[in-house]
C-alpha positions as CSV (number, residue, x, y, z in Angstrom):
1,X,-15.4,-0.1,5.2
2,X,-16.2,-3.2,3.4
3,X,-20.0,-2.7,3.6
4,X,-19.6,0.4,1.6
5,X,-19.8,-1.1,-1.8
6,X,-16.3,-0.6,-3.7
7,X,-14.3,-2.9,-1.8
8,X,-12.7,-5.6,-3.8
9,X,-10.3,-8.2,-2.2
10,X,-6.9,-8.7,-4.0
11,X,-4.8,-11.6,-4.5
12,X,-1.4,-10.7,-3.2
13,X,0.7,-9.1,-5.3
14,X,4.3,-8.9,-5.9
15,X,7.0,-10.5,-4.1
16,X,10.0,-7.7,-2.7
17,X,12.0,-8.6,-5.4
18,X,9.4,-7.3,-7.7
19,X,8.4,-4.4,-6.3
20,X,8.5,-0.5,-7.9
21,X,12.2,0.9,-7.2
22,X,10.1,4.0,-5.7
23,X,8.7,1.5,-3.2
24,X,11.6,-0.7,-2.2
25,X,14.1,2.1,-2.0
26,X,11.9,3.3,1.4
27,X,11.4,0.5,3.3
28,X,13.8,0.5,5.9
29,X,12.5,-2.8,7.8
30,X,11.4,-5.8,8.5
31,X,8.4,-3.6,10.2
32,X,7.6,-2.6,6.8
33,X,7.1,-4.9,4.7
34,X,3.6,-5.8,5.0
35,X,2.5,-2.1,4.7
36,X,5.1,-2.0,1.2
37,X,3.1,-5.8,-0.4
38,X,-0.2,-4.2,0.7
39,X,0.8,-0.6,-1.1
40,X,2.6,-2.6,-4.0
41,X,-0.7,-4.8,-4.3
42,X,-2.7,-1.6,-4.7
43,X,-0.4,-0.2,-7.0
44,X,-0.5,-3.3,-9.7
45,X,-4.2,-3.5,-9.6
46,X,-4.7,0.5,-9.7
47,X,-6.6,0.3,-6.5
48,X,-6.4,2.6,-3.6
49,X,-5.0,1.2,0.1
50,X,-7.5,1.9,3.0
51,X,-6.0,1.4,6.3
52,X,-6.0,2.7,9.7
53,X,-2.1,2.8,9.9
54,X,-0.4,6.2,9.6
55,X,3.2,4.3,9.3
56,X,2.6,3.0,5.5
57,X,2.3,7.2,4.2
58,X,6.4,6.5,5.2
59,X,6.7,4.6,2.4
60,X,4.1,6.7,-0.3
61,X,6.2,9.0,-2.7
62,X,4.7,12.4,-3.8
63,X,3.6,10.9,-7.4
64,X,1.9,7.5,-5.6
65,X,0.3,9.9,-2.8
66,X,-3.6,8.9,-3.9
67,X,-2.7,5.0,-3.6
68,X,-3.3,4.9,0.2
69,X,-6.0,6.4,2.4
70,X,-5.8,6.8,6.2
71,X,-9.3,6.7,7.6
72,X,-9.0,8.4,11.2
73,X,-9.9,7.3,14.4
């Protein structure tokens, strides 16, 4: 995916406390919370999440649906 041409690497972005009430309201783990800083990293910088991992559309809302894509197998 990175050879394709749009991929830009992030710094990280916002620490839990900081994080959109949306976003912190649905992680119910410590499982989650490197998919919630990648998804609130994507969100500050207007970017879009590629990943291979079907658990982080748990913690998309309806509104923040076109953050994240899931590439299939």
């Amino acid at each position: 995916l990175t050879d394709m041409g749009a991929h830009v690497e992030l710094e990280t972005g916002p620490m839990p406390g900081r994080w959109p009430k949306w976003l912190a309201d649905r992680v119910q783990g410590y499982r989650q919370i490197t998919d919630a800083l990648l998804l609130a990293t994507a969100c500050e910088n207007s970017a879009i999440l590629v990943t291979l991992d079907h658990g982080v559309l748990d913690l998309v809302d309806q509104p923040h649906a076109g953050r994240v894509l899931v590439v299939p197998l």
